[in-house]
N, C-alpha and C positions, 0 to 999 in steps of 0.2 A: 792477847789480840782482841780489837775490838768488835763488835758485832754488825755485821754488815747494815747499811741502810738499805733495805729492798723497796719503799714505796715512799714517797711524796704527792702530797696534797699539789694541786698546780698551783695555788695561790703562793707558796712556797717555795715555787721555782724560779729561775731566771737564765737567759742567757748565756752566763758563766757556767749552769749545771750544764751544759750540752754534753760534756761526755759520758753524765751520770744517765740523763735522758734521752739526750739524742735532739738535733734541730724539733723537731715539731713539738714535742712536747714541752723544751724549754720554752719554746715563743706563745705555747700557750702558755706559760706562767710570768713571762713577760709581760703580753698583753694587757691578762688577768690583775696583775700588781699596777703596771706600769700607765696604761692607755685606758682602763675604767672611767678615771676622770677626764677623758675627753669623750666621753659616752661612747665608746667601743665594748658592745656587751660578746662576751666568750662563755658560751657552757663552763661549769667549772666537773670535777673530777679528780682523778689521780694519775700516777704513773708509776707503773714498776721501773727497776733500775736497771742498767747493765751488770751493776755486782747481781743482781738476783739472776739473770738472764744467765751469768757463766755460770751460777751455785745452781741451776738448773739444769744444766748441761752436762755439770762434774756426777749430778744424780743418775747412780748406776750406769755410770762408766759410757754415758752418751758422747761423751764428747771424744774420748778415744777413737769410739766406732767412728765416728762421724770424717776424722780425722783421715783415716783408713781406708773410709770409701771414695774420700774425694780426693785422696794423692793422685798426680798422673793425671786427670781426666781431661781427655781433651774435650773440653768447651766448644768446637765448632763439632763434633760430633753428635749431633741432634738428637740421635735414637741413645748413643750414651748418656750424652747430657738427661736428658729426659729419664732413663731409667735409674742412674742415681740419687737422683732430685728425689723423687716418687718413695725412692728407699728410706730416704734420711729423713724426708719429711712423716713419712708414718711412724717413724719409730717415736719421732720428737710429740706428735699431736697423741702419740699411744702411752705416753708417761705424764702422771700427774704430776700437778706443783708440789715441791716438798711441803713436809708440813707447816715449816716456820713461815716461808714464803705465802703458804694459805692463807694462816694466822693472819697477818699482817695485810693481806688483799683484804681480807674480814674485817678487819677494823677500819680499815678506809674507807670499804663501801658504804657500812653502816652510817659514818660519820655525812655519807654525800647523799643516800640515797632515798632517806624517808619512808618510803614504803617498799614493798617485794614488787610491785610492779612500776618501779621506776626502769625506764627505759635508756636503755647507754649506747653508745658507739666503740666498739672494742678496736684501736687503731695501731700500725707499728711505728716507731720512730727508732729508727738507725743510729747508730751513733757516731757511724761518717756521713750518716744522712745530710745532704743540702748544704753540703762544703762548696766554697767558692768555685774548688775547681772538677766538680762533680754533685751531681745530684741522684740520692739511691729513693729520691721520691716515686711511689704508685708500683714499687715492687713489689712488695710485701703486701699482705691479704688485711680487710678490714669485713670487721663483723657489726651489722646495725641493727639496733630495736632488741638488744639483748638485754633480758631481763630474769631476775632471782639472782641468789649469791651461785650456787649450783650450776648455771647456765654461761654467769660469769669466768667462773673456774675452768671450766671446761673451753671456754674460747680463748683465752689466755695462750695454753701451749700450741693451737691451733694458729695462732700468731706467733708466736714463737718457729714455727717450721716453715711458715712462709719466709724465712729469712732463707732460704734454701731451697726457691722453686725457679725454676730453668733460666727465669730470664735474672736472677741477683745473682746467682752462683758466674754466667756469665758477664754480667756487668766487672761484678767482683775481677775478674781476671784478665778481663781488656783493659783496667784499670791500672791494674797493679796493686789492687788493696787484696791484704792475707786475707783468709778466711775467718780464721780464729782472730785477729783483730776488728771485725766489727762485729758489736753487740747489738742488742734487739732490746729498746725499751717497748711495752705496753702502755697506751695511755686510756682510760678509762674515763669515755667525758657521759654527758649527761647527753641526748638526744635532743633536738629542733625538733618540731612536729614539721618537718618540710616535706612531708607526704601530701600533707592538705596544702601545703603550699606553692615554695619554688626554691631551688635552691642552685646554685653555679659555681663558677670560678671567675677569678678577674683578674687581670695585671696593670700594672702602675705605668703600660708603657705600650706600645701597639708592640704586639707579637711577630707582622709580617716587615714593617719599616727598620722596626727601634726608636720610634718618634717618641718623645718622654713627656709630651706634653698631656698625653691622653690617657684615661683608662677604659682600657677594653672590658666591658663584663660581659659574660656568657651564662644564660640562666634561660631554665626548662620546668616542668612543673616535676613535682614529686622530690625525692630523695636526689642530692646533687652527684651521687656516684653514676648515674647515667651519664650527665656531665665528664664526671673526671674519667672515666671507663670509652670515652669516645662512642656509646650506642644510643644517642638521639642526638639530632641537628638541633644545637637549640636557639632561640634567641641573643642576638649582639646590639651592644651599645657602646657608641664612642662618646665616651664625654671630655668635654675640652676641660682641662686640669686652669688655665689662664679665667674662663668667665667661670668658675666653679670660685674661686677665690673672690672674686668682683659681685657675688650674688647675681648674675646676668646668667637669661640660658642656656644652660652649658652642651646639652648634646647636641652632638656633630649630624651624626648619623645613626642608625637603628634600621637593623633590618630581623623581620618574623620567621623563624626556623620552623622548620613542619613538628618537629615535637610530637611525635606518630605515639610515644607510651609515656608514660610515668613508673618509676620505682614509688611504690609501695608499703607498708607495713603489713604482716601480716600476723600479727598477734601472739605466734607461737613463744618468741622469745629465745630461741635456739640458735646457736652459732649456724649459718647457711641453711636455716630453714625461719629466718624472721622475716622477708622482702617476699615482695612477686614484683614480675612487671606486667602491667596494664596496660588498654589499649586507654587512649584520650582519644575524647567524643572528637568528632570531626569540625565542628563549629568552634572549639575551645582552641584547636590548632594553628587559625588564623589568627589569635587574636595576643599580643604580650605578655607573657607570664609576669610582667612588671611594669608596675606605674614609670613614667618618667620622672616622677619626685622619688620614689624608692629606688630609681637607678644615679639617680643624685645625690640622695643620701648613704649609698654603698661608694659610687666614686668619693664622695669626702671622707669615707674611712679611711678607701685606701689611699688615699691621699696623708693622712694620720698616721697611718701607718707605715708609708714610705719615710715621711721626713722620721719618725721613729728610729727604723733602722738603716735610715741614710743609705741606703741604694732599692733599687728596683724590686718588686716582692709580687709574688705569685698568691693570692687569697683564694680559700675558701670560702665560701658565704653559704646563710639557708634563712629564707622565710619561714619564721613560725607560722602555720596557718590557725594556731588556736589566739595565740594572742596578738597576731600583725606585725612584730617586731625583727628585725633586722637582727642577725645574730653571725661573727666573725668565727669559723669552725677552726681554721688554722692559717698560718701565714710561712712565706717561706723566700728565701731569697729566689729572683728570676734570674736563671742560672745559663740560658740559652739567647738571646739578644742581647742583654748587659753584657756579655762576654765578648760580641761580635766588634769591627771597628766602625764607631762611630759616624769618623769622618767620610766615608765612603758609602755609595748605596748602589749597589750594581740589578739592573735589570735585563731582564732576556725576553726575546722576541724571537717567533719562529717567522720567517722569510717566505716559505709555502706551504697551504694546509691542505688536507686531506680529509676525506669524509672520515668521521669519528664513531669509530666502533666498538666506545663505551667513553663515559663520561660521571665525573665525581669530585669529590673535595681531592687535591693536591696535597702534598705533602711537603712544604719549604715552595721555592719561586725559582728551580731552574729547569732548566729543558733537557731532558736525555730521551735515550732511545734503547730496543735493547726487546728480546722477547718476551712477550707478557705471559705470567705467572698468574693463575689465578688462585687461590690460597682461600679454602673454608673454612678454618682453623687453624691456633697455633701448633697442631698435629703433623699438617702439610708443608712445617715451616722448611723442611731438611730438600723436600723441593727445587726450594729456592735456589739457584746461582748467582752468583757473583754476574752483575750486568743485567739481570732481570728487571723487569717494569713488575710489580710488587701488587694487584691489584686485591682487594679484599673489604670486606663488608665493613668494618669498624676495626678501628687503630688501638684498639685492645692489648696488649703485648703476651 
């Protein structure tokens, strides 16, 4: 029997690996191989495998247990759900990589990382992750600014158990996907310095239409997980995809998000103690976290990157702030408007209003009704009823 492959370099990877890697980490070796020569720059790094993910699990009989605790559970039970989760994820973050598994993290990092304080992004990629007809993206936990082999090792299984925290275990089962069918790749890239900078998200298509002509980017100062995490308003720019090809200027519209903090580095290098959030000076708040040329040269990524993978894609982006460069963190099919029907665009209008006894971002474009719930944590979430108006501080899951 031959001897498992547990890591890949990303330069190494491709599309095809998806089941070894998982959506995200194949598209960065995609990218990395494929889209370089359109000047698409990608951190590069590594990624563990699904074979190593299940040899990890078979290590002292984890996965039996694991098996055991989660037969039967009923998934809308909240305070259940939540105390299994909490079980299996400790056990998972409380066993180390086997040793061959080590070995082999050892020889990759060495090969990427140059010095002991090279700074990495410790990320999950699913291996049903960002399938057409479901997306297991922002489930799973991501560690930043992690640095030494030591620091590394140790956030590895700690991504590894996040494949097992309240809201995947239930995804998993409104789904239909087994448990033990999806695996957990690690992808281990190199860090953007977008603490000094800016760093966002974008799609190749408006979010609230499905107009395809545009891309939407969203970008805030600091580390982009404030972004993806939904805890600051940040910056938007619509750029028209039609005068972006014609060299004419391309954006539509742009409006200034309050951008109240920035994510952070903070030195230590340690899985969930490398970040803080900051408050941002008041004057800095008003003002674009991006040039309109640097929001033109991110829509023509993604614009590269759309025709790439021939349908609609969700980007991550991050400003370097030490060198100025543009840098594509991951890419992914957009799996919630591409999906919708096209031909149709249905809007809602309320007929008479009433003084407004709170007010925020919406969640989608329809009108309902129904008692408000006000929700300070996904602690409160068991609260909730069916029919409630959902009100809460940031769309955090």
């Amino acid at each position: 029997m031959s001897e498992p492959v547990r890591v890949i370099p990303f330069e190494r990877l491709r599309m095809r690996d998806l089941p070894k890697v998982g959506g995200k980490n194949a598209s960065l070796g995609e990218m990395i191989g494929e889209l370089a020569a359109a000047g698409i720059r990608v951190p590069g790094g590594f990624a563990t495998t699904a074979d190593a993910f299940r040899e990890f699990l078979e290590h002292n009989g984890l996965a039996a247990r694991i098996e055991a605790a989660i037969a039967g559970i009923d998934v809308d039970d909240v305070r259940a759900l939540a105390a299994t989760g909490e079980t299996i994820r400790g056990w998972i973050a409380e066993t180390p990589l086997p040793p061959r598994l080590t070995a082999d993290v050892e020889r990759a990092w060495r090969a990427v990382a140059g010095t002991e304080t090279a700074a990495f992004a410790i990320r999950s990629s699913a291996t049903a992750e960002d399938l057409p007809d479901a997306s297991f993206a922002g489930q799973q936990d991501t560690f930043l600014n992690i640095k030494g082999l030591q620091n590394i090792l140790l956030a590895i299984p700690k991504v590894f158990a996040s494949i097992y925290n309240d809201r995947a275990i239930a995804y998993r089962a409104h789904h239909g996907f087994a448990h033990r069918e999806v695996a957990l790749s690690v992808g281990v890239q190199r860090m953007v310095a977008s603490d000094s900078g800016a760093a966002g998200v974008m799609f190749t298509l408006d979010t609230e239409s499905g107009f395809e002509d545009v891309v939407l980017i969203t970008s805030s100062y600091g580390l982009g997980e404030s972004v993806v995490q939904g805890t600051v308003n940040p910056d938007e720019f619509y750029v028209y995809k039609p005068n972006l090809a014609a060299g004419r200027p391309a954006i539509l519209r742009k409006t200034v998000g309050s951008k109240t903090t920035r994510m952070v580095l903070d030195g230590t290098g340690e899985a969930g103690r490398s970040t803080q959030v900051v408050d941002v000076p008041e004057a800095e708040r008003h003002v674009f976290s991006l040039s309109d040329a640097q929001a033109e040269e991110l829509a023509r990524y993604a614009v590269t990157i759309e025709k790439h993978y021939a349908r609609p894609m969700d980007i991550e982006w991050g400003l370097d702030g030490h060198d100025g460069q543009l840098y594509i963190l991951q890419a992914r099919p957009e799996t919630v408007k591409s999906r919708a029907d096209a031909s149709a665009l249905r809007r809602y209008r309320l007929k008479a209003h009433g003084k407004p006894l709170a007010s925020g971002r919406a969640i989608g474009q329809k009108i309902g009704q129904g008692a408000v719930r006000i929700v300070k944590s996904a602690a409160e979430m068991e609260l909730v009823q069916a029919g409630d108006v959902l009100v809460t501080e940031i769309t955090d899951p």
